[in-house]
C-alpha positions in Angstrom: 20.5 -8.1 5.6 17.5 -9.8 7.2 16.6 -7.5 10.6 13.6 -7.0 12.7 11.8 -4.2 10.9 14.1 -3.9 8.4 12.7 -0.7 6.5 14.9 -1.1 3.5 11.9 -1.5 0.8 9.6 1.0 2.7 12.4 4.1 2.2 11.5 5.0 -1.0 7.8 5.7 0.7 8.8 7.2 4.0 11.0 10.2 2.1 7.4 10.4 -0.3 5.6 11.2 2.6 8.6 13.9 4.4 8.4 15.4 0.8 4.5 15.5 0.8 4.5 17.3 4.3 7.1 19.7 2.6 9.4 18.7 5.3 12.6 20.8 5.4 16.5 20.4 6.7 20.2 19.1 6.1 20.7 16.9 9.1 18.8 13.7 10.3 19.2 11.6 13.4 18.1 7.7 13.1 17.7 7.4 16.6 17.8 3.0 16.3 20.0 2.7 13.9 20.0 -1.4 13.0 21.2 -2.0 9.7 22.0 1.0 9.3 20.0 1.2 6.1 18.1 4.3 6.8 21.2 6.4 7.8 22.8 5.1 4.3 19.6 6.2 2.1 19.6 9.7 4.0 23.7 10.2 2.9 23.1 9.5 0.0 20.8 12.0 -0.3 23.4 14.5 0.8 21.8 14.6 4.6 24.3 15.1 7.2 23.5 12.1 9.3 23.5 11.2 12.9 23.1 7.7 13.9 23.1 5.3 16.9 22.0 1.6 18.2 22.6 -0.1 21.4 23.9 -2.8 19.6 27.3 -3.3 18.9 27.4 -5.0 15.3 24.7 -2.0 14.7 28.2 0.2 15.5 30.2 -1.5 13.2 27.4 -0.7 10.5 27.4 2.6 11.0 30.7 3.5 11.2 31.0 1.9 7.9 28.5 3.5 6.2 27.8 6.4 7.6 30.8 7.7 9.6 33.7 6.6 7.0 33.3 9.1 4.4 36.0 8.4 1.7 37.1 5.8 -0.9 39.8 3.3 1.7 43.1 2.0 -0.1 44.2 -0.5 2.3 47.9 0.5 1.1 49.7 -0.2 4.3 47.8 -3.9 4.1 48.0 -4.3 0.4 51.9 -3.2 0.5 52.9 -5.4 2.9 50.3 -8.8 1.3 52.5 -11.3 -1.0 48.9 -11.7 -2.8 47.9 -11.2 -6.8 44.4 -10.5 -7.1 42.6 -13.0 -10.1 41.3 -9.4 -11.3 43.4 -6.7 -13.5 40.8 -4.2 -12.0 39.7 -4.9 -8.4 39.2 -2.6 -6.1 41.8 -2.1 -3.0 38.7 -3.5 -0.6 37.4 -6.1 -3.3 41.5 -7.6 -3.4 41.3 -7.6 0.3 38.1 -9.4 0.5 40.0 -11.9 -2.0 42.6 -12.6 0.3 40.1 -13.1 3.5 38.5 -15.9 1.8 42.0 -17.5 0.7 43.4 -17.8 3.8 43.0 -21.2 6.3 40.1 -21.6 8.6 40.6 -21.5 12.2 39.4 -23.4 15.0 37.9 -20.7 17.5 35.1 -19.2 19.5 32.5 -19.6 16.8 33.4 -23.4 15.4 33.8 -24.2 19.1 30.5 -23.1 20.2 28.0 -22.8 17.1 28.6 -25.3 14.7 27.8 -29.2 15.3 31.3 -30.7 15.6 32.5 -27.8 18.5 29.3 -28.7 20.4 28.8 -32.3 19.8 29.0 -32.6 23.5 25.9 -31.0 24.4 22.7 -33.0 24.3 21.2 -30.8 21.6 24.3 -29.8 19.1 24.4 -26.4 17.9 23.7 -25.9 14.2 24.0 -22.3 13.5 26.6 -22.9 11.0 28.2 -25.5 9.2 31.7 -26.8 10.7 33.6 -25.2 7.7 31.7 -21.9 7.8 32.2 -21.8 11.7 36.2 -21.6 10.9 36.1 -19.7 8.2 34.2 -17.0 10.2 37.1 -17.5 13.6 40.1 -17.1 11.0 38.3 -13.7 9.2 37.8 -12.1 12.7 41.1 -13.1 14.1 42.8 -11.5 10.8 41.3 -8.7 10.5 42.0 -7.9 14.5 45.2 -8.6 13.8 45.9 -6.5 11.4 44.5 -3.7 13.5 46.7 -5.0 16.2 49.7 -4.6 14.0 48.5 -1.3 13.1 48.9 -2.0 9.3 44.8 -1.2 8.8 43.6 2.4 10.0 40.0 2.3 12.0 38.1 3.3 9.2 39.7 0.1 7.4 39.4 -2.0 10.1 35.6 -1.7 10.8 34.5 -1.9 6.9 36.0 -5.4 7.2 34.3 -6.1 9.7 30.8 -4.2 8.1 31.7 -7.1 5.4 32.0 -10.0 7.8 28.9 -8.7 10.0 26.8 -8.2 6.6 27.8 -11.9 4.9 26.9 -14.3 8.2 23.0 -14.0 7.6 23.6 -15.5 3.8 25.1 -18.9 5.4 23.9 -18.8 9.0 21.4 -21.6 9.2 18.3 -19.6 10.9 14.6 -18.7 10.2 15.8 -14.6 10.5 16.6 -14.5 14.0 19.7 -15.7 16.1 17.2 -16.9 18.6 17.2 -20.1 17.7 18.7 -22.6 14.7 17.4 -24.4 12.2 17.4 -28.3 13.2 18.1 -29.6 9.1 20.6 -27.6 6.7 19.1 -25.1 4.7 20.5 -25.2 1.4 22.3 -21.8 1.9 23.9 -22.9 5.5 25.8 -25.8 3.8 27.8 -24.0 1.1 31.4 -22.4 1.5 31.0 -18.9 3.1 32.5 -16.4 0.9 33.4 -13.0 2.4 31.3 -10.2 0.5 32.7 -6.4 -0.2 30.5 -3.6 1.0 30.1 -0.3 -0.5 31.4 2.9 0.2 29.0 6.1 0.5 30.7 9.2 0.3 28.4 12.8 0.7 29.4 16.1 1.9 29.3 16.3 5.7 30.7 14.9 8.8 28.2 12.1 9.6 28.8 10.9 12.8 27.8 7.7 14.9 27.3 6.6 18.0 27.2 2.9 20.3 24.7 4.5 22.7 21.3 4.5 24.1 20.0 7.9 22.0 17.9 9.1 24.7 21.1 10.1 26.3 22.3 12.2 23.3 19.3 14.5 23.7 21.5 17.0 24.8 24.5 16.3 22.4 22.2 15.9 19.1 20.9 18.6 17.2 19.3 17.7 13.8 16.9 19.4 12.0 14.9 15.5 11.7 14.9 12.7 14.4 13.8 9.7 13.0 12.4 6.9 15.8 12.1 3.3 14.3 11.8 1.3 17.8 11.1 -2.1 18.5 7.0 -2.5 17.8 6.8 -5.4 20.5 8.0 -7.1 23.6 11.2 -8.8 21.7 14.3 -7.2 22.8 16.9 -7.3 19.8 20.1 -8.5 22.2 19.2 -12.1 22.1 17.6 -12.0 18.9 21.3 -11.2 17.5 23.6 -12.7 20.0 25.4 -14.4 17.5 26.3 -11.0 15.2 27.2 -9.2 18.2 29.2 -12.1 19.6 31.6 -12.1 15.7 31.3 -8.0 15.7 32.9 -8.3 19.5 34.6 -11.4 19.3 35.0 -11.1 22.8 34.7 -14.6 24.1 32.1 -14.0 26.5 30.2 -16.4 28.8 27.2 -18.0 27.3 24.3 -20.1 28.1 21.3 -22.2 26.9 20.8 -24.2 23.9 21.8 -21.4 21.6 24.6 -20.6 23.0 23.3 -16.9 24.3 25.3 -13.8 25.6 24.9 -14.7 29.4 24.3 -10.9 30.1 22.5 -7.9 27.8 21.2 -5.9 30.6 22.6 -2.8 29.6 21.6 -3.3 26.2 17.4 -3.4 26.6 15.5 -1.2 24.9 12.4 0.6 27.6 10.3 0.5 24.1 9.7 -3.2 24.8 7.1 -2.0 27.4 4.1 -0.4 26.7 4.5 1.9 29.9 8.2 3.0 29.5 7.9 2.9 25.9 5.1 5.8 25.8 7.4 7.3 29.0 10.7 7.6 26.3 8.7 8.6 23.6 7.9 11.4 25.3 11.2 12.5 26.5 12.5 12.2 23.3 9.5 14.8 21.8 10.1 16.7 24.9 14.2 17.4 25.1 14.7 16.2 21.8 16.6 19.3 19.9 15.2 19.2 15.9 12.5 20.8 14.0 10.7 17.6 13.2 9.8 14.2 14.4 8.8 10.9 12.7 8.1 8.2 14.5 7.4 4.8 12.5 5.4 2.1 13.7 2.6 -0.4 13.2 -1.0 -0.9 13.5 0.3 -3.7 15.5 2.7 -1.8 17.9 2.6 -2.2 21.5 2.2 1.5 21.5 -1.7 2.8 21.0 -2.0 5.1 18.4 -4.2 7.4 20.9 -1.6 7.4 23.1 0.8 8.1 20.8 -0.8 11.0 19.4 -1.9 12.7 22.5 2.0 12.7 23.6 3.5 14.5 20.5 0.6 16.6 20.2 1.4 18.6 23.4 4.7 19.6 21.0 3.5 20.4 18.1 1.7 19.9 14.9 1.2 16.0 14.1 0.0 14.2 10.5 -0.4 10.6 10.7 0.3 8.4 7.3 -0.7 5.1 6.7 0.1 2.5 4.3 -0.6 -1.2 3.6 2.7 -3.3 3.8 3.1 -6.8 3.2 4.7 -8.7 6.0 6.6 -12.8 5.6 6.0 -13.9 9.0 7.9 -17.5 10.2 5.8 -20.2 12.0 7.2 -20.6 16.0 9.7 -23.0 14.4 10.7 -21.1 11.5 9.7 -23.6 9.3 7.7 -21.6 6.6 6.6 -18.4 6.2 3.0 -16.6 5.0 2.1 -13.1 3.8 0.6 -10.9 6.3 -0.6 -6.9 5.7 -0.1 -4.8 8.5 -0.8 -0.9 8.4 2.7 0.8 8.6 2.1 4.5 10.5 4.5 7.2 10.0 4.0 9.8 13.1 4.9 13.0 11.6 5.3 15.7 14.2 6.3 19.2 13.3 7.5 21.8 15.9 
């Protein structure tokens, strides 16, 4: 899933380095959760894992991944479905992802206001996703809220559907990464028929538990033996950088603006480490009244954050290693039009009470 400091490929390296600092423990908080893909490498590594985002569509993520913690049958669903899967051997979830892509697009919220035919009336059409994919995306949502409506899903069921809706829009939507803005011409991926993909299940040993909050206020609630801090690096809050995902995770109808068709209001969803000030302020609450054994902080050489700074706060808690290493870095024009390699230092803040 393409996300704003997605640290799926640099995992691998990060748990390298906890092991090469001998760092010890069974629990682990990812303080900004995203994709959620940090919390799913850390189950299934047997952690018990804490995680939580601002973000609603983060939520949806997480309580997919890292909150559902069993194998889902869908038997009250697939019981009551007149629907034979093409498959002998498909899974309960993989026969119900079958059925979501069978059934007849709808024209709602997202057709009506992010693909070209439902805004043709505005002076600059809206091209996030092809008319087709627009109502294949309204008549998913409605479907799978109204099966929890009906109360034929359980929760669990219901937000692994939507974990597969929220995780399939980036392959057809027709952006650069972001949902800040579209793409003015089709990109080859925008223009085919979406196709609803399953996700996976991740099953460990522990009650893992998630959470649609700002984490600074679960200092008190959280105890893990490692808190894990991947905040924004720069002045781009995440909210309108994902309107769109959030808008299909809520599907809420709610009052929008602009050319792109933005949440009208995100205040209570911005995050203070898009300031240098009350970034370096929350960094050190979190060191401060945070309740673990160890703290990592990743960043960049190119954070917002100085690395003296940095260090001076979380070395007034404890002990604190600093590893670097090179990453490689596709970065989009302003227009999104093409994309060139840059390396950038990626810093893993290790301190250690």
């Amino acid at each position: 899933m393409r996300y704003i400091g997605n640290k799926e490929n640099l995992l691998d390296k990060i748990y390298q380095a906890m092991q090469s600092k001998n760092i010890k423990g069974n629990s682990f908080f990812d303080f900004f959760s995203g994709t959620a893909n940090v919390g799913k490498f850390f189950k299934k590594l047997n952690y018990q894992v804490y995680s939580s985002d601002l973000l609603y569509f983060s939520y949806v993520l997480q309580q997919a991944y890292i909150k559902n913690n069993e194998e889902l049958y869908f038997e009250k669903l697939l019981n009551k479905l007149s629907f034979q899967s093409r498959s002998l051997f498909a899974s309960p979830l993989y026969k119900v992802v079958e059925y979501l892509n069978q059934i007849e697009p709808i024209n709602g919220f997202i057709a009506q206001n992010y693909t070209p035919s439902g805004t043709q009336h505005l002076e600059i059409p809206r091209m996030y996703f092809s008319d087709e994919n627009g109502k294949i995306i309204d008549a998913i949502r409605q479907q799978i809220e109204n099966w929890r409506i009906e109360k034929i899903i359980s929760e669990n069921e219901y937000f692994v559907l939507l974990a597969c809706l929220v995780e399939t829009v980036p392959f057809y939507a027709n952006i650069a990464g972001v949902y800040a803005a579209f793409h003015k011409k089709w990109e080859p991926r925008a223009v085919k028929k979406m196709e609803l993909r399953p996700t996976e299940f991740i099953i460990n040993d522990f009650d893992n538990q998630c959470f649609n909050e700002n984490s600074v206020n679960l200092l008190g609630e959280v105890e893990a033996d490692i808190f894990y801090l991947d905040p924004p690096y720069n002045q781009r809050q995440y909210a309108p950088n994902y309107h769109l995902l959030e808008t299909i995770a809520k599907y809420d109808n709610p009052v929008i603006k602009g050319v792109t068709g933005l949440r009208a209001n995100y205040e209570n969803q911005k995050s203070k480490f898009c300031n240098t000030i009350t970034a370096l302020q929350e960094l050190e609450t979190i060191a401060k009244f945070g309740k673990y054994n160890t703290l990592i902080l990743s960043y960049n050489n190119e954070g917002i954050m100085p690395q003296e700074q940095i260090i001076s706060i979380l070395q007034a808690f404890g002990k604190v290693d600093l590893i670097e290493f090179d990453y490689t870095r596709f970065k989009s024009n302003n227009r999104g039009e093409s994309k060139h390699k840059k390396m950038i230092k990626e810093q893993l803040y290790i301190l250690q009470r």
